[in-house]
N, C-alpha and C positions, 0 to 999 in steps of 0.2 A: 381442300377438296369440298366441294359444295354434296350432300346427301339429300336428295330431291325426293320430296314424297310425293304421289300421286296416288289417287281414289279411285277404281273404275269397277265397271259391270262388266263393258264389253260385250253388248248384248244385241248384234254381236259387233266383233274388233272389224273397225272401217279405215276409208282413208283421211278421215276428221281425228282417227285415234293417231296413226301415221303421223300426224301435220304439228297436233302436240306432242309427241314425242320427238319432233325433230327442230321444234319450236324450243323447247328445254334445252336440246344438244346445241340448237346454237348459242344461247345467252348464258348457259353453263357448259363450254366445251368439254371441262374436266370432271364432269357431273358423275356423282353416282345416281342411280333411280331405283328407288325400292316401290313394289305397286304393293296395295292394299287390293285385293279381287273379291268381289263378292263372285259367290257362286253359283249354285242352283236355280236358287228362287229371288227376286231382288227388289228393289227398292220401292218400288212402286207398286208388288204384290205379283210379277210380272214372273214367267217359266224363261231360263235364259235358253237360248238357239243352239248354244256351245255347251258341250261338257265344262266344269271346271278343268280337267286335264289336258283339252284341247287346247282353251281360254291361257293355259300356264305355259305350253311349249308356244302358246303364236306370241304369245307375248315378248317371254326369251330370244323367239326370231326376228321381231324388232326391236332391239337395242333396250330393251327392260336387260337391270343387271339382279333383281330381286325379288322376286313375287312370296308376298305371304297372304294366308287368307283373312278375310272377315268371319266370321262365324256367323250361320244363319240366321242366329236369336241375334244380330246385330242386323245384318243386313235385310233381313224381312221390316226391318220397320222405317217409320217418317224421317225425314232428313235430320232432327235433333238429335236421335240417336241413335240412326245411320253412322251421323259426323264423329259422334262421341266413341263408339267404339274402333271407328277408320285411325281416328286419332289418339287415341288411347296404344295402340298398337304402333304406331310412326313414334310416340313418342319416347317408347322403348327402344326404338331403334334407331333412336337418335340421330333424327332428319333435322338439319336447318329449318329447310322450308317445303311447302307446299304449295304445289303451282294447276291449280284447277279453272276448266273452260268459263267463259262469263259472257253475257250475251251484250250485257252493258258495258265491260268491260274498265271497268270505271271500279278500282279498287278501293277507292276512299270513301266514294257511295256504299259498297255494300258494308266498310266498317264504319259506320256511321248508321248504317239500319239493323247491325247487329247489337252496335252498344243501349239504341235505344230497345232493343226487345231484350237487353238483358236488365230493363228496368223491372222493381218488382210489382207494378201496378201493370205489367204490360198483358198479361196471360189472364188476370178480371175483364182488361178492356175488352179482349178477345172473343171472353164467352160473353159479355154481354152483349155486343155485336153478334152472335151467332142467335144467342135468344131474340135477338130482331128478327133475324129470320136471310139475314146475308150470307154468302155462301164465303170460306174460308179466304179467298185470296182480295174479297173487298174487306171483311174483316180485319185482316191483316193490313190494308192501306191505310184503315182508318183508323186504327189504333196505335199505327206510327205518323200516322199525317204529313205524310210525305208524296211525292209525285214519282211515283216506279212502278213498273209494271213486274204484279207478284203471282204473276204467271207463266216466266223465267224458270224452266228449273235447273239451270245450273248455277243463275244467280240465290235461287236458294238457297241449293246446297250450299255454297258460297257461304254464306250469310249463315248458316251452320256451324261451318266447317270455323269462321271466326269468332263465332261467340262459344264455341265449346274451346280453342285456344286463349279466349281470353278467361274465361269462367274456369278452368283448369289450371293458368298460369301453367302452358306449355311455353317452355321456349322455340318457338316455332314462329318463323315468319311466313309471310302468306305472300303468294304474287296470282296473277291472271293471265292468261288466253284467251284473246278472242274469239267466241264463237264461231265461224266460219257457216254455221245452219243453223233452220231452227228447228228446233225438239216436234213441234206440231205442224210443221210442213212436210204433205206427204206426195206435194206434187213435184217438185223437185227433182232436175235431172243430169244435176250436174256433177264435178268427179266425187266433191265432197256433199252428204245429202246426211241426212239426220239418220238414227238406230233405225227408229218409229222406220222413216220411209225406205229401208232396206228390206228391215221386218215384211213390210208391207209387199215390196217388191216379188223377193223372196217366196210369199206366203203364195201371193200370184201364179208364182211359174218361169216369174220375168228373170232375164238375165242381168246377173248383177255383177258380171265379172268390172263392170266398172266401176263401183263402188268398194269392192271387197279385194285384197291379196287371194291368191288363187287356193292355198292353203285354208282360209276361211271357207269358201265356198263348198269346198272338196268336206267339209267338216260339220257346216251348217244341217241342225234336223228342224224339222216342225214338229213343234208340240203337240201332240194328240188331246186337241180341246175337249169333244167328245168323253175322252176317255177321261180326263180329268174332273169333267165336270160329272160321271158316272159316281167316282170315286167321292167326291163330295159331297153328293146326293146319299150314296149310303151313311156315310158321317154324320150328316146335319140331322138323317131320319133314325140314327140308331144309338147316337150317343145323350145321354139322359143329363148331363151339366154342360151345355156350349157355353153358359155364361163363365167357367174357368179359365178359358181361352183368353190368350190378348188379346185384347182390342174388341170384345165381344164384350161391349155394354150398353148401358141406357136400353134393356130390353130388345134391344133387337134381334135376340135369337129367336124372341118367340114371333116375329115378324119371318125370319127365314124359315124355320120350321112349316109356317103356311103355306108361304109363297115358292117353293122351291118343289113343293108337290102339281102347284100347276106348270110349271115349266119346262122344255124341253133340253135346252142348254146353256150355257153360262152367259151370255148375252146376255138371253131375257131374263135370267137372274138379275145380272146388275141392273139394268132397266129399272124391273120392278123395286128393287131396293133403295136404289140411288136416290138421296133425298139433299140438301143443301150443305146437312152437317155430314153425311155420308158421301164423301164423293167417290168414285170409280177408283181412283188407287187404296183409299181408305179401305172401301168392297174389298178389291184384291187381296192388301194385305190381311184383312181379316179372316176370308176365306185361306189363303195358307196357314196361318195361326192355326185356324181348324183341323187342317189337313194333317197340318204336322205336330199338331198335338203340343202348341207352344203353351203352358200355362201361366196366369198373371205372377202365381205366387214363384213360381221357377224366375221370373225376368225380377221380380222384386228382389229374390236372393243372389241376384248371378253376377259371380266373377269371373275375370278375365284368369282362364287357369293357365295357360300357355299359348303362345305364339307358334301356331305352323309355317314352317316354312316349306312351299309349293316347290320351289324352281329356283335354280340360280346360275349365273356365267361365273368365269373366273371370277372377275373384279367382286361380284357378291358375295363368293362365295371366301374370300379372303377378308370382304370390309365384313360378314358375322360371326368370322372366328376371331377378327380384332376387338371386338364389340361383346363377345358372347361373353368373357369372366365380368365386364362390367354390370349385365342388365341383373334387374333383380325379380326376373321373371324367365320361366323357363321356357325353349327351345323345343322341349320334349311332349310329344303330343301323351297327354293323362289319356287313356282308355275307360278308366272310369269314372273320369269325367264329366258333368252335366252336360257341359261344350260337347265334348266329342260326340255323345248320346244323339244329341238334336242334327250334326253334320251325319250319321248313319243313317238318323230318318229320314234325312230330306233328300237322302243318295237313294232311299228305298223308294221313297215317295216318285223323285223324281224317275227312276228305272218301271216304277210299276206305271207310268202316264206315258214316258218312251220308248218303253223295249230295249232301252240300254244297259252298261254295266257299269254304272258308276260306283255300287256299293263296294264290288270288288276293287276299285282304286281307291276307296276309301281305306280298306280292310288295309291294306299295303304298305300304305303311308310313306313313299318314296318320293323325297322331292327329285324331282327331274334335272340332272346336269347338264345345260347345254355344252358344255363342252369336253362330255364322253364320246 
């Protein structure tokens, strides 16, 4: 039996997610599928549309046999180690392989642009390109010197997702999916249309029952931007070290500290801040860093304390009691935990921006049986 891993955000779950998960089932009929889900706040710095609890039962109602989580301090940050904890976690759980969307589709291209960035002169070339004054994704061309466009982001993750199996020595094979959209088309109107232009939809008013299962729709909220960016504004003007936060360097707290007073809301935030080495997901994730109180020295220390598992069907819930005496990692969510800590805050975080109750499904910690 093939154990298929899969990465997602689901931000939120469309008919692009649908088309991969039926893309798997045909080329492995007898497939297991364990998801990795980030949650709350995700990869890009981005508030997700879905509860994580909603995100764990739609998923189980299409043909996922396994859902466990990412941990915030994993999934708030850049695709290297994004990939590293998605997969650090698969590989406890002992997946063959992993099968993520690719725009290029061309699997040998992107391990071919992974093994050259796992060279060690590759991460100098980078900065010195940036100290030119290029912005991240010409950077990145020229210091693998190659002809791709690295403004792809599922070919990056991609391109992650392989250099942390080869740099880990996971035994894990990797395959691709056609993209079917792109990530930055937001005009698009067809069945299969990118997150972005759902979001966007969505955000509108517009109806999206063509894009989304009826379940998603019924479940989708809008983030109270406003409200978030209220909450941020108190942070940035009342806490006395931003610079202990991740991703809060090279001075630039005291850059927001200024500029966050003339402002009205998180737009012209990023606006104002947004400079070449700064780009708009960089902003985002930084600003949750802040919000949720991520600090450097906490990411410096932090181990993977235990595997949650969200959700399961039969078939799952039978391949992790086969599996459970072998891993050598536990199953059991620590409470006092650093891990656990940081998924409480972001459940608070995320309830005090939507008026939801995410903290109390936190508290609970019942993975959900689809087939009770």
């Amino acid at each position: 039996m093939e154990v298929i891993g899969i990465i997602c955000e689901y931000n939120p779950f469309h008919n692009g997610h649908i088309y991969h998960i039926n893309q798997i089932k045909k080329r492995y009929p007898d497939s297991l599928i364990i998801l990795v889900l980030n949650g709350y706040f995700l990869e890009r710095g981005e508030i997700s549309f879905l509860t994580k609890e909603d995100k764990v039962k739609i998923a189980l109602n299409n043909d996922i046999d396994l859902v466990v989580e990412l941990p915030v301090i994993f999934g708030s940050q850049a695709a290297d180690i994004f990939a590293k904890g998605a997969l650090t976690i698969l590989n406890h759980l002992q997946v063959n392989r992993i099968i993520f969307g690719s725009e290029c589709n061309d699997v040998k291209v992107l391990e071919e642009i992974a093994l050259k960035e796992l060279d060690s002169n590759f991460d100098e070339k980078v900065k010195d390109y940036l100290k030119n004054g290029v912005n991240y994704p010409t950077a990145l061309a020229r210091a693998i010197n190659v002809d791709f466009d690295f403004n792809k982001p599922n070919d990056l993750l991609g391109i992650s997702y392989i250099k942390t199996i080869k740099k880990e020595n996971f035994k894990i094979d990797y395959a691709v999916i056609k993209r079917t959209s792109d990530y930055h088309d937001l005009e698009s109107m067809e069945d299969i249309i990118s997150a972005s232009n759902v979001r966007k939809h969505f955000m509108s008013g517009d109806d999206i029952t063509k894009f989304v299962p009826t379940l998603v729709q019924d479940k989708m909220l809008k983030p109270d931007y406003p409200n978030l960016f209220k909450l941020l504004k108190y942070k940035i003007l009342t806490d006395d070290d931003l610079k202990q936060y991740l991703t809060v360097d090279e001075g630039i707290e005291n850059r927001l500290i200024k500029e966050i007073k003339k402002v009205n809301n998180l737009e012209d935030l990023r606006q104002i801040i947004k400079t070449k080495r700064y780009t708009y997901n960089k902003i985002n994730r930084m600003l949750i860093h802040i919000l949720l109180g991520i600090k450097k020295e906490d990411m410096a220390n932090f181990k993977l304390d235990y595997i949650r598992v969200l959700g399961f069907n039969k078939p799952g819930q039978i391949y992790l009691k086969k599996i459970k005496k072998e891993m050598n990692i536990s199953l059991k969510v620590n409470i006092h935990s650093l891990q656990y800590q940081y998924e409480l805050k972001a459940a608070s975080v995320y309830d005090l921006i939507n008026q939801t109750h995410t903290y109390d499904y936190e508290l609970q910690n019942k993975p959900f049986n689809k087939d009770i």
